[in-house]
C-alpha positions as CSV (number, residue, x, y, z in Angstrom):
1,X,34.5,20.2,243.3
2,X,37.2,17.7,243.8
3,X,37.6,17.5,239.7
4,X,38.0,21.2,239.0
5,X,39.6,22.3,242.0
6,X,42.5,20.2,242.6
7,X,43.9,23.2,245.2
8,X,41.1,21.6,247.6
9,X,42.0,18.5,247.4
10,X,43.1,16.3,250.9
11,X,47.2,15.1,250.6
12,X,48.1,12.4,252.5
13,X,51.3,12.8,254.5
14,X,53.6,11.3,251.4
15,X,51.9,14.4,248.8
16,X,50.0,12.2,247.2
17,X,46.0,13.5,246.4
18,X,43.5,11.1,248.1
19,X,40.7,11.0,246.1
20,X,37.4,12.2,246.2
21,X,38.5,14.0,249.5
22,X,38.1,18.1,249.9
23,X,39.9,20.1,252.5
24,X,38.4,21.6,255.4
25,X,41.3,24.3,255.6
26,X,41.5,24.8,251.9
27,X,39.5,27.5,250.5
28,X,36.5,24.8,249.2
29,X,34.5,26.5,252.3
30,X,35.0,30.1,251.1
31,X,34.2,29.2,247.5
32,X,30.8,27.0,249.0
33,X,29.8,29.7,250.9
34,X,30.3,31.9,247.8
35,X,27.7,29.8,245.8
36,X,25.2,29.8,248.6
37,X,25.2,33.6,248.7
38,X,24.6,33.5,245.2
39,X,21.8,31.2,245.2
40,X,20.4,32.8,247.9
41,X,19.5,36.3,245.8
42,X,16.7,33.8,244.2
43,X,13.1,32.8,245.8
44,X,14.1,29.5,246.2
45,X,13.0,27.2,249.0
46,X,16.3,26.2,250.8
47,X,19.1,24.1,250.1
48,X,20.2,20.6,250.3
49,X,24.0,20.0,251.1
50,X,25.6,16.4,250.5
51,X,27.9,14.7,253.4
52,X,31.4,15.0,252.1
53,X,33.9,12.2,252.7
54,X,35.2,13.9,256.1
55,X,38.0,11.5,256.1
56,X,37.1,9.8,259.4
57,X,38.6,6.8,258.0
58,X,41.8,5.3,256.5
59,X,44.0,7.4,255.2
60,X,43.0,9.8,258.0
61,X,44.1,13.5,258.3
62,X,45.5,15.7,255.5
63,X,49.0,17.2,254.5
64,X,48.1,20.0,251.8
65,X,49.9,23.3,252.2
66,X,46.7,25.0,253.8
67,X,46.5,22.1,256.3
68,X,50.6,22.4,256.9
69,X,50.2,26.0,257.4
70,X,47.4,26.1,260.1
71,X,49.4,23.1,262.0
72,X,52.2,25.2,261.9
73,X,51.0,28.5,263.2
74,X,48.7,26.4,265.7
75,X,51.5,24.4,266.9
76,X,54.5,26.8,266.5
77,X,56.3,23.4,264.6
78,X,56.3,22.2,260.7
79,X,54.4,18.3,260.8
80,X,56.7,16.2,261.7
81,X,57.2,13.0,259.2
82,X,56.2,9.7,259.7
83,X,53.1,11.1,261.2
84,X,52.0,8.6,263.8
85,X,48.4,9.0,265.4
86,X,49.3,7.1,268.8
């Protein structure tokens, strides 16, 4: 997913793509949950979905447009920059 869908990728507050890390807030969920309802019209047994990189450590958090937005509406304020997490 990270490869061909560079709209799910995790920013880090600067814009910059960290990598191998998918968005939460993007639509990567939507477009998962997409292929599972696919799959799911055939007799198959179950399904086995890897751990992503959740970004629980350095670089933490994520600045991509879907992540600014829901921040935004949540929080009534743009992100403010430097981000600092104390």
């Amino acid at each position: 997913m990270w490869r061909n869908h560079p709209e799910f990728r995790m920013k880090d507050q600067d814009g910059k793509e960290l990598q191998n890390r998918l968005c939460f807030n993007s639509p990567y969920r939507a477009t998962v949950r997409q292929i599972i309802s696919e799959l799911a019209a055939y007799p198959i047994q179950g399904f086995h979905l890897d751990m992503n990189d959740m970004g629980l450590a350095d670089p933490m958090g994520c600045f991509c447009e879907s992540c600014e937005a829901k921040y935004k509406v949540r929080l009534g304020k743009p992100i403010t920059r430097p981000f600092e997490w104390n």
